[in-house]
C-alpha positions in Angstrom: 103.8 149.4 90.4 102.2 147.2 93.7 104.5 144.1 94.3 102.1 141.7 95.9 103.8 140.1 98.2 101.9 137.1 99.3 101.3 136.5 95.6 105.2 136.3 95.0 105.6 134.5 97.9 102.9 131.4 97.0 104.5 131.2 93.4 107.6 131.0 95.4 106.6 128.1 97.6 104.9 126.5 94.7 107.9 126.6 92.5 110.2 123.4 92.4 113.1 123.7 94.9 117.2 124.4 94.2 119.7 123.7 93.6 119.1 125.8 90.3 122.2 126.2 88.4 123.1 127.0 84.2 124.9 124.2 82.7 126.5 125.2 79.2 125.3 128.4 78.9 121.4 127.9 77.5 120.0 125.7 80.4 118.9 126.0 83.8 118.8 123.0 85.5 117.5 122.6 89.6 118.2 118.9 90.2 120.1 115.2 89.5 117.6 111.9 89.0 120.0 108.9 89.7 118.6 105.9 87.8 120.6 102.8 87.5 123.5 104.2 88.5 123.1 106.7 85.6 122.8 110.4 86.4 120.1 111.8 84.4 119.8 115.8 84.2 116.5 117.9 83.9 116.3 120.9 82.3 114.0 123.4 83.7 114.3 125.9 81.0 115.9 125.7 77.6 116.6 128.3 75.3 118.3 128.2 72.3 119.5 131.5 70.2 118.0 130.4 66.6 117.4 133.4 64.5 118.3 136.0 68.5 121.3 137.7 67.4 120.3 140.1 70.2 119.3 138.0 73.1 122.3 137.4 75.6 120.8 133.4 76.8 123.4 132.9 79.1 123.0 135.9 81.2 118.9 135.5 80.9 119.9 132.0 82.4 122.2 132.9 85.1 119.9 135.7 86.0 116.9 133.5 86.0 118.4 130.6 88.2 119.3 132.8 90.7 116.3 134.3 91.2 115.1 131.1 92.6 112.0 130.7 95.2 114.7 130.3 98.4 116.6 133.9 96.8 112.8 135.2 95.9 111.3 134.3 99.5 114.2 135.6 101.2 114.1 138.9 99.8 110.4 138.8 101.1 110.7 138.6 104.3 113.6 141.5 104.2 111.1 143.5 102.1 108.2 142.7 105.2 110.6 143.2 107.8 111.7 146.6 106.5 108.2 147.8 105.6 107.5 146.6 109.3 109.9 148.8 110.6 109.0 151.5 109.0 105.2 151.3 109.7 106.1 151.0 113.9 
């Protein structure tokens, strides 16, 4: 398999910015409205476990919110730097 780079790293740049983090297990949130001094929370992804006996949500959430674009665009430039290297 071909990892294309600056493909991963535009979905990256497109993708909505942190702070992604799992609230209650089934949710990945990235950020806090304020509204009338009411916080109001967005979730980015939901998942519920209807009818997945199987399907371990909470890890899929955890693993999915830190794989964020900052983690995924990091990891890019370590991945160009080393294949940089190793081309000189």
């Amino acid at each position: 398999m071909t990892i294309d780079i600056n493909k991963l790293r535009r979905l990256a740049q497109a993708a909505t910015l942190g702070g992604w983090y799992v609230k209650r297990g089934n949710y990945i949130y990235r950020c806090k409205e304020v509204t009338d001094g009411e916080e109001k929370w967005h979730p980015v992804i939901a998942c519920t476990d209807d009818d997945e006996v199987n399907v371990n949500f909470e890890a899929n959430a955890s693993f999915i919110a830190a794989a964020n674009p900052a983690a995924i665009s990091e990891l890019l430039d370590r991945l160009e730097a080393a294949e940089k290297e190793r081309d000189s």
